[in-house]
C-alpha positions as CSV (number, residue, x, y, z in Angstrom):
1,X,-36.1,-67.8,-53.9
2,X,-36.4,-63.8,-55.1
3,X,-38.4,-63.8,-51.8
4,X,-35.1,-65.4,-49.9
5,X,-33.1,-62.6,-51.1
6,X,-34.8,-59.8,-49.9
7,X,-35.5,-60.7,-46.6
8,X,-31.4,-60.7,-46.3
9,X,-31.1,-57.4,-47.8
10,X,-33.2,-56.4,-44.4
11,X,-30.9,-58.3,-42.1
12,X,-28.6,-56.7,-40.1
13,X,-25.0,-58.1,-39.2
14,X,-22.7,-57.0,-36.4
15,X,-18.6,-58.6,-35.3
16,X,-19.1,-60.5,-32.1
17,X,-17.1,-59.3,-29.3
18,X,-15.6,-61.2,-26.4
19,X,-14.9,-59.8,-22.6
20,X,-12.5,-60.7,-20.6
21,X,-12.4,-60.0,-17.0
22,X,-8.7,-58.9,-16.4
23,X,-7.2,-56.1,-14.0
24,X,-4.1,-55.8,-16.7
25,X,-5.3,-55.7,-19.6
26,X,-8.4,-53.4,-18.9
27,X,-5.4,-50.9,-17.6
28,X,-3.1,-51.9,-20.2
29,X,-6.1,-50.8,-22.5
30,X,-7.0,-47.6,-21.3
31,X,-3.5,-46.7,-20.4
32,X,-2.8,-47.6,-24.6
33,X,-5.9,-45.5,-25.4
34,X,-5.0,-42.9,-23.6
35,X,-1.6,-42.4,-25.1
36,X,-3.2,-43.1,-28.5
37,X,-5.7,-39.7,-27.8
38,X,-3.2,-37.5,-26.4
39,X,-1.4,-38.2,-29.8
40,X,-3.9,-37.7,-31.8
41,X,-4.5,-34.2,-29.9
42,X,-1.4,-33.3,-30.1
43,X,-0.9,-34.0,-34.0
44,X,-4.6,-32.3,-35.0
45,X,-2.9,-28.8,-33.0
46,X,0.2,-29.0,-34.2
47,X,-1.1,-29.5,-37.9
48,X,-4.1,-27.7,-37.3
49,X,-6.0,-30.3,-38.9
50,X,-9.4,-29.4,-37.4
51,X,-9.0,-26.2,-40.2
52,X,-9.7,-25.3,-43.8
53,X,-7.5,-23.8,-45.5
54,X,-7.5,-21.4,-48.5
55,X,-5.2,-20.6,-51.3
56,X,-4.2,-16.8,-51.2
57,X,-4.3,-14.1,-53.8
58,X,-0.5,-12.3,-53.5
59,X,1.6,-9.4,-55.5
60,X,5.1,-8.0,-54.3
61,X,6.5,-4.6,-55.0
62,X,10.2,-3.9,-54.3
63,X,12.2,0.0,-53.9
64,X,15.6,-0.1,-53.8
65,X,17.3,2.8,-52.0
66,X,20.6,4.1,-51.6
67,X,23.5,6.5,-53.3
68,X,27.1,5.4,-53.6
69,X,30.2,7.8,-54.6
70,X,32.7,5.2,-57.0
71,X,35.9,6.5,-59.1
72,X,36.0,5.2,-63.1
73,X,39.6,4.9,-64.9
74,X,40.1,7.6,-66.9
75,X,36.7,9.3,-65.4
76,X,36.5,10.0,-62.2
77,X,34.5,9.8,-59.1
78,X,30.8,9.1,-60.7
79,X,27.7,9.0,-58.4
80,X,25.6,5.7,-58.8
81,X,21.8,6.3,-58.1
82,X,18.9,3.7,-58.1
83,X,18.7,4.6,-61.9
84,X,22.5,3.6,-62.4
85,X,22.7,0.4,-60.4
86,X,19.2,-0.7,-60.4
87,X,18.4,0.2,-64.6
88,X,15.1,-0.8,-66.4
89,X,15.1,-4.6,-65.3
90,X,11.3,-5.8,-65.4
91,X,11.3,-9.2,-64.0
92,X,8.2,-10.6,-62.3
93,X,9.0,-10.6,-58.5
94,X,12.7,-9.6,-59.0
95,X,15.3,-7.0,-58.4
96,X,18.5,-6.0,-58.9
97,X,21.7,-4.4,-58.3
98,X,24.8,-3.6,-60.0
99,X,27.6,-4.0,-57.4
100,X,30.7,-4.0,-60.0
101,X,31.6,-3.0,-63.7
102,X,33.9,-3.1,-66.3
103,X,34.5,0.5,-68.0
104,X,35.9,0.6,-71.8
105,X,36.3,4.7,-72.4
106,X,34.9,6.9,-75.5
107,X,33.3,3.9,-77.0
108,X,30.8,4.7,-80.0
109,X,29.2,3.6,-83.3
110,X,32.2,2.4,-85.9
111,X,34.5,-0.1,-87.1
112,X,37.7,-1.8,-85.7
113,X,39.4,-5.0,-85.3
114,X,38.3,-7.7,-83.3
115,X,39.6,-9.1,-80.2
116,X,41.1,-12.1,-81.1
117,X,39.2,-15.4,-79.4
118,X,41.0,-18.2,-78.5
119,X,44.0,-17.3,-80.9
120,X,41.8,-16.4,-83.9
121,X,43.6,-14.4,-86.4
122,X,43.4,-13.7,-90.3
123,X,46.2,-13.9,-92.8
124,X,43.8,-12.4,-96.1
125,X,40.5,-10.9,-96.0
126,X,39.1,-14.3,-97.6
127,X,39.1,-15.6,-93.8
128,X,36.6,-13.1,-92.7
129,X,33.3,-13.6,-94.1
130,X,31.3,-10.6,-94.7
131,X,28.2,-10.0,-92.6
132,X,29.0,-13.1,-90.0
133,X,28.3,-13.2,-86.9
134,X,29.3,-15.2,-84.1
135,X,27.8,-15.4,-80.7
136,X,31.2,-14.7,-78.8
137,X,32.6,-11.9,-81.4
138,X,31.2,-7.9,-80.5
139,X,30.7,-6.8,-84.1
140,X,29.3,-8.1,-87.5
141,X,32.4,-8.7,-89.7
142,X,32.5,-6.6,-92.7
143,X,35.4,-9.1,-94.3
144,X,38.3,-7.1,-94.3
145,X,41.4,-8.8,-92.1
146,X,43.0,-5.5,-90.7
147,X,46.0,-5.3,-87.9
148,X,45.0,-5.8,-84.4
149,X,48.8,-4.9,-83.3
150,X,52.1,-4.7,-85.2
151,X,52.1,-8.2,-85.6
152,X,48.7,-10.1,-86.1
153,X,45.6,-8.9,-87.8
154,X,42.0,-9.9,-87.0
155,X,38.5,-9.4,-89.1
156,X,37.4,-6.4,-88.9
157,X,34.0,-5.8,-87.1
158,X,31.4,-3.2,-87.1
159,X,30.8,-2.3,-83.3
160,X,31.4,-0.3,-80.3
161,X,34.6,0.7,-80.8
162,X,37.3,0.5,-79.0
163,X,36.2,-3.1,-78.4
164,X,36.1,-3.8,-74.7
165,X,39.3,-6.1,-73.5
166,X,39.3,-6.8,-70.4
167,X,37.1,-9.7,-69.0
168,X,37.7,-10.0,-65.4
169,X,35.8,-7.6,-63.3
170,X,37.9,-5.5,-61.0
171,X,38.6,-6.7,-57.0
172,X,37.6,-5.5,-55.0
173,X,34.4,-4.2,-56.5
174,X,33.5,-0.7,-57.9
175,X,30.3,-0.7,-56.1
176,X,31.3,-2.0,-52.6
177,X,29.2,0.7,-50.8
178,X,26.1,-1.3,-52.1
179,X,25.8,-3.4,-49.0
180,X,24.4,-0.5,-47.5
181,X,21.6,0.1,-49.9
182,X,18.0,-0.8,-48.8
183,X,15.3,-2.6,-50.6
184,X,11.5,-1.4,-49.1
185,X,9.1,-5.1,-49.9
186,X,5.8,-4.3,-50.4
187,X,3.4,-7.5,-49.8
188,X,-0.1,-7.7,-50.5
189,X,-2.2,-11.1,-49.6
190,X,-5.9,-11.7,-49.8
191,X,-8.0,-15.0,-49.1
192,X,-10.8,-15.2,-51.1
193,X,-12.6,-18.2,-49.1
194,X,-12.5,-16.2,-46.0
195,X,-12.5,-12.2,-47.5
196,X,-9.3,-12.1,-45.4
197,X,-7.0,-8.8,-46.6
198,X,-3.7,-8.6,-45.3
199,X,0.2,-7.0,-45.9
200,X,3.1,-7.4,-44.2
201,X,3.3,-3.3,-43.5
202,X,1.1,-3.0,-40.9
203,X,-1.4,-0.6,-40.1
204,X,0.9,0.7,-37.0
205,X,4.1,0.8,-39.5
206,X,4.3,4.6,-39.8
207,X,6.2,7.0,-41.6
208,X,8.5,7.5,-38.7
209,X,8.4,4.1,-38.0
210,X,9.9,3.0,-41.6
211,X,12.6,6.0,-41.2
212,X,14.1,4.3,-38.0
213,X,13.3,0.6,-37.8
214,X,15.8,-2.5,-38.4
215,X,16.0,-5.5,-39.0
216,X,18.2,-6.2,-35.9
217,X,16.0,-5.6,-33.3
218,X,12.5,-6.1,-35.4
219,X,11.8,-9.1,-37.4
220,X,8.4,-7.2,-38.9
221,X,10.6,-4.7,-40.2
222,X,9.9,-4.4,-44.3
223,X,12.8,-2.4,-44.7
224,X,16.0,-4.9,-45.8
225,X,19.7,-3.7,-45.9
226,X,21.4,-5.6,-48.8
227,X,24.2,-6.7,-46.5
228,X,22.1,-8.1,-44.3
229,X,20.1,-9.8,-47.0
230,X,23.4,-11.6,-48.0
231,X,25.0,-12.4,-44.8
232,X,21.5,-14.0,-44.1
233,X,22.1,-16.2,-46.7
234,X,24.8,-17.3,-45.5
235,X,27.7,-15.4,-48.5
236,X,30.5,-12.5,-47.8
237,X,28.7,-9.3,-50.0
238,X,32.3,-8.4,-50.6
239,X,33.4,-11.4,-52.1
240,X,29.5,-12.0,-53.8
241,X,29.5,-8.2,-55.0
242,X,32.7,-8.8,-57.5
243,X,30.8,-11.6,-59.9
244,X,27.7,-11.1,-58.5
245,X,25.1,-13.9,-57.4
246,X,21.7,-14.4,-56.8
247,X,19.5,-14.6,-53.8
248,X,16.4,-16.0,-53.0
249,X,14.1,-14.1,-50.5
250,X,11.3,-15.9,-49.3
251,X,8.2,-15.0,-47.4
252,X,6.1,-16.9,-45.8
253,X,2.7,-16.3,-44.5
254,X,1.5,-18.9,-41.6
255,X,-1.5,-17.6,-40.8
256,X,-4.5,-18.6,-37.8
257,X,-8.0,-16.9,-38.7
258,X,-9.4,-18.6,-35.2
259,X,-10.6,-16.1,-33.3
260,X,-9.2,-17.1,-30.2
261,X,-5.8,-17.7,-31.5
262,X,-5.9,-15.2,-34.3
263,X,-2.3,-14.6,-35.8
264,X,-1.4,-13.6,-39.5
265,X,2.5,-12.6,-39.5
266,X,5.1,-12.7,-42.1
267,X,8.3,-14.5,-41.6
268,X,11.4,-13.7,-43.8
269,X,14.4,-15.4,-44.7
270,X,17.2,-15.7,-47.5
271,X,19.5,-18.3,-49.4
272,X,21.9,-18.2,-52.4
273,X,20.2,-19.7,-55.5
274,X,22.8,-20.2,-57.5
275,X,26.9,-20.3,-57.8
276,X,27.8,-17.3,-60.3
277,X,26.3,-14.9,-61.6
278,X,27.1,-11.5,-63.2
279,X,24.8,-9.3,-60.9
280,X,23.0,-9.3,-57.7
281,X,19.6,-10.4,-58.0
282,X,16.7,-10.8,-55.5
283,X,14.3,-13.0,-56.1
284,X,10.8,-13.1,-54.0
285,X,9.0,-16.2,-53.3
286,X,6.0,-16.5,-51.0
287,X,5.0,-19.3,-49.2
288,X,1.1,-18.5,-48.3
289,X,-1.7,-20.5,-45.7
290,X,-4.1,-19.6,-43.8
291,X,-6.5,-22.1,-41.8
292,X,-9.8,-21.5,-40.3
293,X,-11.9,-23.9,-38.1
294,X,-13.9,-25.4,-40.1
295,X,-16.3,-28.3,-38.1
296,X,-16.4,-30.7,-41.4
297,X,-12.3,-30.8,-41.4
298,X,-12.5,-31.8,-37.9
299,X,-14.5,-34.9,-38.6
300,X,-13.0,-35.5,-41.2
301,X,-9.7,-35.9,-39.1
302,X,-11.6,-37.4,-36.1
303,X,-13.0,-40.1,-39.0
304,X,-9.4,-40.4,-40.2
305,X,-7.7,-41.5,-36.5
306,X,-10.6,-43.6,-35.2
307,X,-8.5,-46.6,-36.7
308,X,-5.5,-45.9,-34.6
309,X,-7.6,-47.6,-31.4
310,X,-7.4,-50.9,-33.6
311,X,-3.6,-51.0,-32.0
312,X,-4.8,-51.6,-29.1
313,X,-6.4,-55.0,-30.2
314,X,-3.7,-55.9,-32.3
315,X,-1.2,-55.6,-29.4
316,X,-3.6,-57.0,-26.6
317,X,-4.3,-59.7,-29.0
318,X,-0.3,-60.5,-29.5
319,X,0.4,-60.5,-26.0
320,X,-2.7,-62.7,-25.4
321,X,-1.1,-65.2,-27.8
322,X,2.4,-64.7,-27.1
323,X,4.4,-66.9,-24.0
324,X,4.1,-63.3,-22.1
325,X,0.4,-64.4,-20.8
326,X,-1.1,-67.1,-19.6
327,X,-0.8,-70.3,-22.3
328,X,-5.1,-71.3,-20.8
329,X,-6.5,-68.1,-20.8
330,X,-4.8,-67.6,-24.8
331,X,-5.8,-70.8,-25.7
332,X,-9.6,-70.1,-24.3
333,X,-9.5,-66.5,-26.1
334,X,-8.5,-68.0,-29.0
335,X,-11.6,-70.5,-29.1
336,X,-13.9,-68.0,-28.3
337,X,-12.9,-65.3,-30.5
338,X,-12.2,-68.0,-33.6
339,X,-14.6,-70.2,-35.2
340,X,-12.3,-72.5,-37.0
341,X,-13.8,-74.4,-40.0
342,X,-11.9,-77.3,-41.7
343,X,-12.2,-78.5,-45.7
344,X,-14.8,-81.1,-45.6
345,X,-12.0,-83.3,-47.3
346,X,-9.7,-82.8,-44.6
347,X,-10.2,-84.7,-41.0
348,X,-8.4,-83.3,-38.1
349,X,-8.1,-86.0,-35.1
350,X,-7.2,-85.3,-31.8
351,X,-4.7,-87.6,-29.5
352,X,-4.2,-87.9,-25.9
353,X,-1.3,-90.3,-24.5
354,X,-1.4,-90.7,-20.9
355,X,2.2,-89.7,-20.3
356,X,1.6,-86.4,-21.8
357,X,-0.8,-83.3,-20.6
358,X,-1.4,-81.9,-23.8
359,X,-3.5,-82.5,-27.1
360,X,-2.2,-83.4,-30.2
361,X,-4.2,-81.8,-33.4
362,X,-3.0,-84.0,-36.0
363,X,-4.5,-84.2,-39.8
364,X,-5.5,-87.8,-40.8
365,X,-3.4,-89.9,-43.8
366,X,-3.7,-92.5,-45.3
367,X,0.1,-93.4,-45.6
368,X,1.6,-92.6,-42.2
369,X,0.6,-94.4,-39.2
370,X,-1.1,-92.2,-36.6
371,X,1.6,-92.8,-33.8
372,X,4.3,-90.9,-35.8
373,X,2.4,-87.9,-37.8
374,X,3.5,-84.6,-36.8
375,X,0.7,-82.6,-35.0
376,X,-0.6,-79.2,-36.3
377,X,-0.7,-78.0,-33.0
378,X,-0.6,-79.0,-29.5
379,X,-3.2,-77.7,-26.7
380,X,-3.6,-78.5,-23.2
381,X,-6.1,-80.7,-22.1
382,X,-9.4,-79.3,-20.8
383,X,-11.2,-81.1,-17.5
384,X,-15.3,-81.9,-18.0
385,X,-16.3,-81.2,-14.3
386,X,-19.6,-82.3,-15.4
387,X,-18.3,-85.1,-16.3
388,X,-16.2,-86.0,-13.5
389,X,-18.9,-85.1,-10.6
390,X,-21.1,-87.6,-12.3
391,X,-19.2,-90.5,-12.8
392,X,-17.9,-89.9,-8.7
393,X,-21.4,-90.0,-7.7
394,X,-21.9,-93.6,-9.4
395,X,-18.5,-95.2,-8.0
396,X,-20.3,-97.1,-5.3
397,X,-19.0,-100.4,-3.9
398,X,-20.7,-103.3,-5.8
399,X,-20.7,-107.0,-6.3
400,X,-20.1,-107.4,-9.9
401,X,-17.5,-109.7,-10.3
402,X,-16.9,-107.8,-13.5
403,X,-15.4,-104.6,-10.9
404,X,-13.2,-107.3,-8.9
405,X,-11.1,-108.7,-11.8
406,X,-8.5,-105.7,-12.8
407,X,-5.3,-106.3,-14.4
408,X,-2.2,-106.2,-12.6
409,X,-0.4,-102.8,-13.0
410,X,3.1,-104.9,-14.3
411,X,3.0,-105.4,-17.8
412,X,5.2,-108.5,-17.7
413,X,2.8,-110.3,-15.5
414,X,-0.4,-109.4,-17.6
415,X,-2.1,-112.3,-18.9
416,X,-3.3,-110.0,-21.7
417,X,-0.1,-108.9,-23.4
418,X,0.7,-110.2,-27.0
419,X,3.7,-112.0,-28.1
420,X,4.8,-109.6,-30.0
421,X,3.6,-105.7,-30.8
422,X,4.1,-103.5,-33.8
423,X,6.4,-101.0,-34.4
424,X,4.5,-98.8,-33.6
425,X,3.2,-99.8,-30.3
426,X,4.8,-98.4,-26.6
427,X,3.0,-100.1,-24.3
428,X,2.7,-104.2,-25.6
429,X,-0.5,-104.4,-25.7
430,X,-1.9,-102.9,-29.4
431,X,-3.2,-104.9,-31.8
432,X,-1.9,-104.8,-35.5
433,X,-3.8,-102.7,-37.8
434,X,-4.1,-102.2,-41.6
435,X,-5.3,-98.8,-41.3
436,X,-3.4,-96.1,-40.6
437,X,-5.3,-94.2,-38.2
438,X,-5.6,-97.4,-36.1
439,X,-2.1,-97.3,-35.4
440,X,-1.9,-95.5,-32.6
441,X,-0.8,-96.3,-28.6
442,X,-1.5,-94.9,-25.5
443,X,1.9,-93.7,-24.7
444,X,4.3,-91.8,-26.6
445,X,7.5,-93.3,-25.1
446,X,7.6,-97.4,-23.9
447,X,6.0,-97.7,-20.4
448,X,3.0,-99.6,-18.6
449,X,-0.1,-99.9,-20.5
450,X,-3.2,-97.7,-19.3
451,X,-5.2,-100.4,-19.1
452,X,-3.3,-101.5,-16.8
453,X,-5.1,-98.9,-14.3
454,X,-7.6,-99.7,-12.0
455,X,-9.1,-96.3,-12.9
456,X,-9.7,-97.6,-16.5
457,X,-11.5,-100.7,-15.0
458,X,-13.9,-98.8,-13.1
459,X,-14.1,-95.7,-15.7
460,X,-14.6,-97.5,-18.9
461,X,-15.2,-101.2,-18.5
462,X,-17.8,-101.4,-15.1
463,X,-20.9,-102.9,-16.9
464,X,-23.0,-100.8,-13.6
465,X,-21.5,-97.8,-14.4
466,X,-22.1,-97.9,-18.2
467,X,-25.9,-99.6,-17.5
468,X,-26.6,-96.5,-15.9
469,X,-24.8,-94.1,-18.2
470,X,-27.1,-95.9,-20.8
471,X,-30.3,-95.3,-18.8
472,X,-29.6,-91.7,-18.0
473,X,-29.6,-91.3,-21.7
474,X,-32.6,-93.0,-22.1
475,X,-34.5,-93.3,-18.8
476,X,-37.5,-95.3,-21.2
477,X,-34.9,-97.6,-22.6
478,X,-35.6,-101.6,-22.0
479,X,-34.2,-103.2,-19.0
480,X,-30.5,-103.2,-18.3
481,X,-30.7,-106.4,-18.3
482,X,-31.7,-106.9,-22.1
483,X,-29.0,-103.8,-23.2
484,X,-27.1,-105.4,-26.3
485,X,-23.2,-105.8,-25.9
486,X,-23.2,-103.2,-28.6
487,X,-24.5,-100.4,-26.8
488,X,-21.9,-101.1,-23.8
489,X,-19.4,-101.3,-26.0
490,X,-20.1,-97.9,-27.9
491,X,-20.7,-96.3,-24.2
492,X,-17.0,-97.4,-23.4
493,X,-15.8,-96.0,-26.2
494,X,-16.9,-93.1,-25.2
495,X,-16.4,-92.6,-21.3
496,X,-12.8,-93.2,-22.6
497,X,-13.2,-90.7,-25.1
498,X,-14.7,-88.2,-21.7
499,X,-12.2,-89.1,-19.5
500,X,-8.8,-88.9,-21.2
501,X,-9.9,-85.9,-23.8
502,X,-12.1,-83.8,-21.4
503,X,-13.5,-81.3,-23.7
504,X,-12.1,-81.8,-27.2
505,X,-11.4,-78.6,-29.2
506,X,-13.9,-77.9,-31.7
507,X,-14.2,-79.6,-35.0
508,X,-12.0,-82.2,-33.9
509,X,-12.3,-86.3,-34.0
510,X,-10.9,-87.9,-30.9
511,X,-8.7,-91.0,-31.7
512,X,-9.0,-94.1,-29.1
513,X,-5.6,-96.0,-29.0
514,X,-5.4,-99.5,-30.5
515,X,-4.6,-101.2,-26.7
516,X,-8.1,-99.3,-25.3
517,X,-10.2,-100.4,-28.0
518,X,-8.8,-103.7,-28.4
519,X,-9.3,-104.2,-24.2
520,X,-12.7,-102.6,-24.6
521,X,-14.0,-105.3,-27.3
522,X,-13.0,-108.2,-25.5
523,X,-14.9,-107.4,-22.4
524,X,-17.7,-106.4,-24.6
525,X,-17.2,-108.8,-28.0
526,X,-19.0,-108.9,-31.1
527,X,-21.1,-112.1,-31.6
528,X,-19.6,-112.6,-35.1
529,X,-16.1,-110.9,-34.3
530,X,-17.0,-108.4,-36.9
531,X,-16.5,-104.4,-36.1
532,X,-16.8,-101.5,-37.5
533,X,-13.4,-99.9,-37.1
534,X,-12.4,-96.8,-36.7
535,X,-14.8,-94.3,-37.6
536,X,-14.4,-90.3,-36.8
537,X,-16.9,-88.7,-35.0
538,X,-16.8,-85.1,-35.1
539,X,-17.0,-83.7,-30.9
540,X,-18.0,-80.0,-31.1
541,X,-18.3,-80.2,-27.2
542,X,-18.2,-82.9,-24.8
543,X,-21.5,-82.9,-22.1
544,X,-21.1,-85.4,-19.3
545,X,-21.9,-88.4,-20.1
546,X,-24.9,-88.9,-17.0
């Protein structure tokens, strides 16, 4: 047994194919692998999927540029510089910009009243708590309540003093000549994989190019007017410049290291990241790749899209079995593609009525009677040429009074018919059964009898033609003459069986009706009257008979 098993573990197993000789669907399947490659072509180019790719090493500078001339109440015309509007701000991969303030005059160290919040005033100085603090007050109260105006008082706070009042900024904004400023990017990537160094100022970016290039004419251009920045995004800078806002600058690096199609180039572009906000911001976000050919990625990809020529089969195979084809050439695919393989407690008999074409595949019961069980499938019938040539050869003229005496073709005149039939029966001549699966007729609606036909006379029941069936079989066999009735009757059974099924489907049993067996035993009776009944006989495929 040990030795059993490893002699499979040396076997080799492989799926079994079938060809079929067809003009259309050999075209119909190269014309659907073709479209399947150039997708697949298209897709790995597109995506660049034949490519590694690398995760990049990146750091951003920003300069902000630009002088503006803007007159304070009470002050003056003051001159903003990048130290006024731009201040100590230290955010990673962020600037900003003051476009608008709120000036409050000769402020410094002391104490003062409050401005009163939301109606909050004090009658006695045991309202104000000394040393609070609240999150929306300037000052830490020292717990005196002093007079705000002539009429109310509020807690007195130590703070910048005077306290600033006003809390809308000022339309339209202080700083308005901002949207000319500039901001210079500075953007430094590296790929470690591939020792790849590059920055979006590039080596031909000179000095006097920098001084004179524009965003309007040159998308490379690091250089980036604020107003441009905004309306990029989509806003108004002189609406965005009075509460401020922030925007999000994003770069994004799409870079081919091929050498053939070699192309590393930044691409820039803007959106408003949020709804208020009390200054301009720019915030920088890089979006970084770079790809190389890399001959493992590619068949890795190739590996990955093989399974998209399985569509092929699967719609060949549909259309096979659909009513589009032809309902033979499906059915013979079918059977040659499919080994089917029944329970070994179920028994699937096959039926053939003579006013039908077809095959019934019907599952045997022991309740139902097999005239009226639903079949599992239907299939046409299937000639045996073999079988056909040979018994054509043998139907020679002959003296056996057995060939002369036929029954007449009208049922009513037949001296065979019974007095009365079962339900079951279409044709008057079955005989009543207590099995189930003997309860079949030759017809499937009422109508004349096939053994009615001379055909069935000189197919099934000629003693000469089923002596020499016999013989073929068994050229050593004893002499025809000493062949038991038995044997005759067995070899009718089963020229019926060759004639009216053909070539069963696989697996199948092939059911005789009741009037053919019954017509069949009386021209070849049991000497006790005893039989065997009905007993399935599984026809993987029928031979001819001679």
């Amino acid at each position: 047994m040990p030795c059993c098993r490893l002699r499979a573990l040396c076997q080799y197993e492989t799926n079994k194919l079938v060809r079929i000789q067809s003009v259309r669907l050999g075209s119909l399947k190269w014309s659907l692998n073709g479209a399947i490659l150039l997708f697949i072509c298209i897709m790995m180019l597109w995506n660049r999927k034949y490519q590694e790719f690398d995760l990049v090493v990146s750091s951003v500078t920003t300069k902000v540029k630009g002088v503006a001339q803007a007159p304070l109440l009470g002050v003056g015309n003051v001159v903003w510089d990048e130290v006024d509007y731009s201040g100590p701000w230290k955010g990673k991969n962020t600037f900003f910009v003051v476009t608008n303030v709120i000036v409050t005059k000769n402020q410094k160290q002391g104490k003062c009243a409050q401005v009163p919040l939301k109606g909050r005033f004090c009658r006695t100085d045991k309202e104000c708590e000394k040393g609070a603090w609240d999150q929306q007050k300037h000052g830490i109260q020292t717990g005196s309540c002093v007079k705000f105006d002539l009429l109310k008082k509020t807690c007195e706070v130590s703070a910048w003093c005077p306290i600033e009042t006003r809390t809308t900024p000022p339309r339209p904004a202080l700083l308005a000549a901002a949207e000319n400023f500039t901001v210079l990017i500075k953007n430094n990537i590296r790929f470690p994989a591939f020792n790849y160094i590059r920055r979006n100022i590039l080596p031909e970016m000179n000095d006097a190019y920098l001084r004179n290039c524009h965003r309007g004419n040159d998308s490379l251009c690091p250089i980036f007017r604020l107003g441009d920045i905004v309306r990029e995004a989509g806003e108004k800078f002189s609406e965005m410049a009075v509460e401020g806002g922030v925007i999000g600058i994003l770069i994004k690096w799409d870079c081919n290291l091929d050498r053939l199609m070699q192309r590393c180039l930044p691409r820039y572009s803007f959106k408003r990241l949020d709804e208020k906000e009390t200054r301009v911001k720019g915030h920088l976000h890089c979006a970084l790749c770079a790809g190389k050919f890399s001959f493992i990625q590619l068949i890795i990809y190739i590996g990955s899209t093989l399974s998209y020529y399985a569509l092929t089969t699967i719609l060949i195979d549909w259309l096979i079995g659909t009513s589009c084809y032809s309902t033979e050439v499906g059915q013979n695919y079918s059977e040659r593609k499919v080994e089917s393989i029944q329970d070994k407690e179920k028994c699937i008999l096959c039926v053939s009525y003579i006013d039908e074409n077809n095959l019934r595949l019907v599952k045997r019961s022991q309740k139902k009677s097999l005239q009226v069980i639903k079949p599992m499938s239907v299939q046409p019938r299937k000639e045996d040429p073999g079988h056909l040539r040979a018994i054509l050869c043998l139907l020679q003229p002959s003296d056996d009074t057995n060939d002369d005496v036929q029954p007449s073709l009208d049922k009513k005149t037949n001296p065979n018919a019974k007095p009365s039939r079962p339900a079951w029966c279409m044709c008057d001549f079955c005989a009543p059964s207590s099995l189930p699966e003997e309860e079949l007729c030759c017809r499937r609606t009422e109508g004349t009898c096939i053994t009615s036909s001379p055909l069935f006379g000189q197919l099934v029941l000629r003693r000469s033609l089923l002596e020499a069936v016999l013989l073929y079989q068994d050229p050593l066999s004893p002499s025809v003459k000493k062949l038991q009735t038995a044997a005759l009757r067995h070899c009718a059974y089963r020229e019926y069986i060759s004639w009216r099924f053909g070539v069963p489907p696989n697996d199948t049993h092939p059911a005789i009706p009741s009037c053919c067996v019954w017509r069949i035993r009386r021209e070849y009776p049991s000497p006790d009257g005893q039989y065997s009944g009905f007993r399935p006989v599984k026809m993987t495929s029928m031979q001819a008979s001679l």
